[in-house]
C-alpha positions in Angstrom: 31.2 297.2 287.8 33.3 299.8 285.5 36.3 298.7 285.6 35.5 295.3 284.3 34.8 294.3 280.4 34.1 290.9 278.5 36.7 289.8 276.1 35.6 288.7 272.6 37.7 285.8 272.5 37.3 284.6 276.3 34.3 284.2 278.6 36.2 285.6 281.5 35.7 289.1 282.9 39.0 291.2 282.7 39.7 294.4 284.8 40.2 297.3 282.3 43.2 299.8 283.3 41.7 302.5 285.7 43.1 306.4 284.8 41.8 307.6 288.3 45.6 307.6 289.6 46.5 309.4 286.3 43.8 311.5 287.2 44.7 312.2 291.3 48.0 313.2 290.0 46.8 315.6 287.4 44.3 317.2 289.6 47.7 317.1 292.7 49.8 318.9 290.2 47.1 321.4 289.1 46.2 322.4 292.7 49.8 322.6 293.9 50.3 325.5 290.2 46.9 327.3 291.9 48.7 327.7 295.0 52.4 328.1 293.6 51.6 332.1 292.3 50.0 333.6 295.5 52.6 331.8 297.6 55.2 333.6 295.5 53.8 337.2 295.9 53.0 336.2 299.8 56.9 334.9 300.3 59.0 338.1 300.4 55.8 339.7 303.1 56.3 336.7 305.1 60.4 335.9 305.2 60.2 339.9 306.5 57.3 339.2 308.6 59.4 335.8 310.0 62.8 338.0 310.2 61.6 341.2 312.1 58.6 339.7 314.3 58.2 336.2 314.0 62.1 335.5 315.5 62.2 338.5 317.6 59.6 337.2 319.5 60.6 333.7 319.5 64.2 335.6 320.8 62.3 337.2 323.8 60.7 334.1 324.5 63.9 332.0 325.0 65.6 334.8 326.7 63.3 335.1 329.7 64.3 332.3 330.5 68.0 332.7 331.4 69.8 334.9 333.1 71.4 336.7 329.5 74.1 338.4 329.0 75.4 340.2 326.4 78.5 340.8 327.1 80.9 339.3 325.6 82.0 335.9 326.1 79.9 335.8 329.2 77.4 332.9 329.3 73.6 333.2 329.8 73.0 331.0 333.1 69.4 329.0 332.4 66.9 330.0 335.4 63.4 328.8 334.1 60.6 329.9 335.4 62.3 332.6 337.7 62.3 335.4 335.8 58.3 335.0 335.6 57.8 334.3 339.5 59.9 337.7 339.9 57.4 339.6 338.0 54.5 338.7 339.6 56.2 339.4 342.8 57.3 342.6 341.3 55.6 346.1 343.1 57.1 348.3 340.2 55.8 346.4 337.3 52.2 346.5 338.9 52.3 349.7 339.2 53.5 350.5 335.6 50.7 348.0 334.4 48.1 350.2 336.9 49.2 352.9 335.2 49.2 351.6 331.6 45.5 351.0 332.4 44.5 354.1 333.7 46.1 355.7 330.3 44.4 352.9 328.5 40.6 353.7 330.2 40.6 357.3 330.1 42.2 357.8 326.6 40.7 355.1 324.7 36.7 356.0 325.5 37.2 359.6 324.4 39.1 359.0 321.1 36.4 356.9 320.6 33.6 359.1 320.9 35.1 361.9 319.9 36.6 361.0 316.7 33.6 359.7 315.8 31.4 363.0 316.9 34.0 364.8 314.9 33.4 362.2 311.8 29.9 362.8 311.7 30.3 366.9 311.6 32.9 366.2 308.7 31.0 363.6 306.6 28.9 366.1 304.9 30.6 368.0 301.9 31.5 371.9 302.2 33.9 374.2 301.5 36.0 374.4 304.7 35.7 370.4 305.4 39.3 369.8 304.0 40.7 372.3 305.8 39.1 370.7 309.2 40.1 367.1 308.3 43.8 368.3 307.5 43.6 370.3 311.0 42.2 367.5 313.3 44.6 364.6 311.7 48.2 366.9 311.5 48.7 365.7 315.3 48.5 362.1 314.1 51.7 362.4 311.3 53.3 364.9 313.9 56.1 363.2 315.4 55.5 362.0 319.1 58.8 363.2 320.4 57.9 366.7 319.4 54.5 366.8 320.8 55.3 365.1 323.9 58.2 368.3 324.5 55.4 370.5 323.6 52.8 369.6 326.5 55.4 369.2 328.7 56.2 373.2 328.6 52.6 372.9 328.3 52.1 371.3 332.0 55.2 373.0 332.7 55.0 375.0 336.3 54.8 378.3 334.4 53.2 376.8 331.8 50.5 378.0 329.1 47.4 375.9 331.0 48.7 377.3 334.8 48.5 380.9 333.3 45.0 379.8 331.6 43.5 378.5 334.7 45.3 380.9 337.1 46.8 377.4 338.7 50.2 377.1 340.6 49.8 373.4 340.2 53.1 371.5 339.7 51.5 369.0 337.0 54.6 366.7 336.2 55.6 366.2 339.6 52.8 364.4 341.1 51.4 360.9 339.7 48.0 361.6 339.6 48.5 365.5 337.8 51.2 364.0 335.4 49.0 361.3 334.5 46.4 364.0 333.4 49.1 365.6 331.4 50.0 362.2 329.6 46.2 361.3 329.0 45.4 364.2 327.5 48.3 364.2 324.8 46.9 361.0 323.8 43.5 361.7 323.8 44.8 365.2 321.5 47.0 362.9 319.4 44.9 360.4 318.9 41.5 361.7 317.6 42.4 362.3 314.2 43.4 358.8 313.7 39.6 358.1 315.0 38.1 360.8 312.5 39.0 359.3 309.4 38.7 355.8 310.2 35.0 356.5 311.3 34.9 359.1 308.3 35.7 356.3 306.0 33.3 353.7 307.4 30.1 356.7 307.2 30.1 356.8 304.1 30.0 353.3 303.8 26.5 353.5 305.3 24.1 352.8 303.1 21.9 356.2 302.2 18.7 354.2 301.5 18.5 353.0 305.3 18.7 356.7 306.5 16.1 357.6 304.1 13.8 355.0 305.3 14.3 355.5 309.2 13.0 359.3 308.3 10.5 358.3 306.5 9.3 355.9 309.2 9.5 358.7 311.4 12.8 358.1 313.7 14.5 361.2 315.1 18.1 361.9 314.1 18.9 359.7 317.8 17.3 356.7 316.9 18.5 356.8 313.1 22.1 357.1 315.1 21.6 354.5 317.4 19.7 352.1 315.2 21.3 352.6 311.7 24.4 354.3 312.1 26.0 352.5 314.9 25.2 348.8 313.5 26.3 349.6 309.6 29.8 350.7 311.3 29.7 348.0 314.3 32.7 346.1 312.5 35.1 349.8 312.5 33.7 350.4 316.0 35.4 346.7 317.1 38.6 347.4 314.8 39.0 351.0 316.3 38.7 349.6 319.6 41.1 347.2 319.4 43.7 349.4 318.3 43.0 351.9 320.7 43.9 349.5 323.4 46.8 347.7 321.9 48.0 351.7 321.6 47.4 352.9 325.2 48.9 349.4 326.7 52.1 350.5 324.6 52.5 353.8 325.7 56.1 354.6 325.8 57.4 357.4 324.6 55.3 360.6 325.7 55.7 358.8 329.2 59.6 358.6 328.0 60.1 361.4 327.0 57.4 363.8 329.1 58.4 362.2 332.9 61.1 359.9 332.7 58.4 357.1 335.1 59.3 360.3 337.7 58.4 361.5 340.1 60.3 357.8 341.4 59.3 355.9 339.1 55.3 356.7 339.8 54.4 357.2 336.3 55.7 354.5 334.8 53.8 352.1 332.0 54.8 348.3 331.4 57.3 349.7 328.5 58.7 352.5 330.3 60.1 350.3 333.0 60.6 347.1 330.6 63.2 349.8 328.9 64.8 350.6 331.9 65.4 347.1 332.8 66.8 345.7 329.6 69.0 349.0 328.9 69.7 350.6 332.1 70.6 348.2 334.4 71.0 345.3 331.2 68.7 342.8 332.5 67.7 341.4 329.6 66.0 338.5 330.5 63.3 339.8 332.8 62.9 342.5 330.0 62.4 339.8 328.3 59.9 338.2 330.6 58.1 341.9 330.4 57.4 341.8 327.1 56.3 338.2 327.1 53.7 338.8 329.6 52.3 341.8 327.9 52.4 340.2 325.0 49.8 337.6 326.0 47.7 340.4 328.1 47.6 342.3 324.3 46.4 339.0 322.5 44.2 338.2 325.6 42.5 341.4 325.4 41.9 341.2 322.0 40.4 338.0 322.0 38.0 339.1 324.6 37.1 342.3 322.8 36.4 340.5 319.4 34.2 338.2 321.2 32.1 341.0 322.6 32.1 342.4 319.6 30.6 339.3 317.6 28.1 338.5 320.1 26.8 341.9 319.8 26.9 342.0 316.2 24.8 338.8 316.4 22.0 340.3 318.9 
């Protein structure tokens, strides 16, 4: 037994004093200083994170519940759940979602593959490959308001791609032809943003795996399918992901581009969550519109980085 000893003076066995609670407080006090120095340099990223997102949402989430006003002393009336059962019963918002995945499937595919198609012709060194990397990514830091104004003179009746295609196709006031016009601005806007992530994660690739595929004999295919794709699996998933967190918050080239017009046939989940809350001040379904989205978002996600693992794992 160690904490016991035998007195000189006494037969008897006497407990000697134990330092393991000196110990567990030393060992308490040194864990809590390892912690103390990244909580401070994590602290100022967090209170923002807590003032600008973390409350916001918690505000949206106690909102759609009431009736809110926000005029002045008038008072919220609590309604519960109706705000929730009046989107689900809601034509317009289905239709904005509808279209929010349209723009989602046939924007997110192509940015996709061609960013990374792009990436691949770019990842070798030359003289002009700055030049091309500058070019592809300038619609990515040019503002959306202004590129938006520009394809709609673009898809204007008299536009530049009526006179190209020797069309009299009225693009913007027909759902179908204005959701071309709104895909392909963010398939064209987009791209660049693909290119340099994929450009980034290439080079990441180790060279000795190429270099072994060709010796073994594999065609520039098969060193693309088997080498290249699963060194850059993890970007493909992260690309992804944002892509379709991007398309299903769409807002302003459908803002500024249609309006939701013709009668409100173009509208996305945003577009119409905006002209709830601050056209007709209806806060707390807005509310409830953004709630609900938000879970579709983190539901999506989840899905997608489960597909992605379980590939990753075959």
């Amino acid at each position: 037994m160690t904490g016991l000893v035998r007195e000189h003076s006494s037969p008897t066995l006497v407990r000697r004093p134990s330092s393991r609670a000196s110990h567990g407080v030393g060992t308490g006090m040194q864990s809590w200083r390892t912690y103390l120095t990244p909580a401070l340099f994590v602290a100022p990223g967090f209170l923002v994170f807590a003032i600008f997102v973390l409350y916001p949402m918690a505000q949206a989430v106690l909102m759609s519940v009431y009736d809110w006003k926000v005029v002045a002393g008038a008072v919220s009336t609590f309604v519960g759940a109706a705000n929730y059962v009046r989107a689900f019963h809601d034509p317009q918002l289905w239709l904005g979602l509808s279209n929010s995945g349209i723009y989602m499937l046939f924007t997110v595919p192509p940015q996709i593959a061609l960013g990374l198609g792009i990436a691949l012709l770019l990842q070798k060194s030359s003289p002009a490959q700055p030049f091309f990397r500058v070019l592809y990514y300038l619609p990515v830091v040019t503002s959306w308001v202004v590129v938006t104004l520009l394809f709609k003179y673009l898809f204007a009746d008299r536009g530049l791609i009526n006179y190209i295609l020797g069309l009299e196709v009225s693009w913007l006031s027909e759902r179908w032809t204005a959701m071309v016009a709104i895909c392909a601005l963010g398939v064209w806007k987009g791209i660049g943003w693909s290119m340099m992530i994929f450009i980034a994660a290439l080079q990441g690739v180790p060279g000795s795996l190429i270099e072994a595929a060709k010796i073994d004999g594999a065609t520039p295919w098969q060193r693309f399918v088997n080498v290249t794709i699963p060194a850059i699996w993890p970007t493909m998933a992260f690309v992804t992901i944002m892509l379709v967190i991007g398309g299903l918050n769409v807002f302003t080239s459908v803002q500024a581009m249609t309006d939701g017009g013709p009668g409100g046939t173009t509208d996305v989940v945003l577009t119409y969550m905006y002209r709830q809350t601050f056209a007709f001040l209806d806060f707390g379904y807005g509310s409830t519109i953004a709630v609900l989205l938000t879970v579709l978002v983190f539901a999506l996600s989840a899905i997608q980085l489960r597909f992605f693992r379980n590939e990753a794992t075959r």
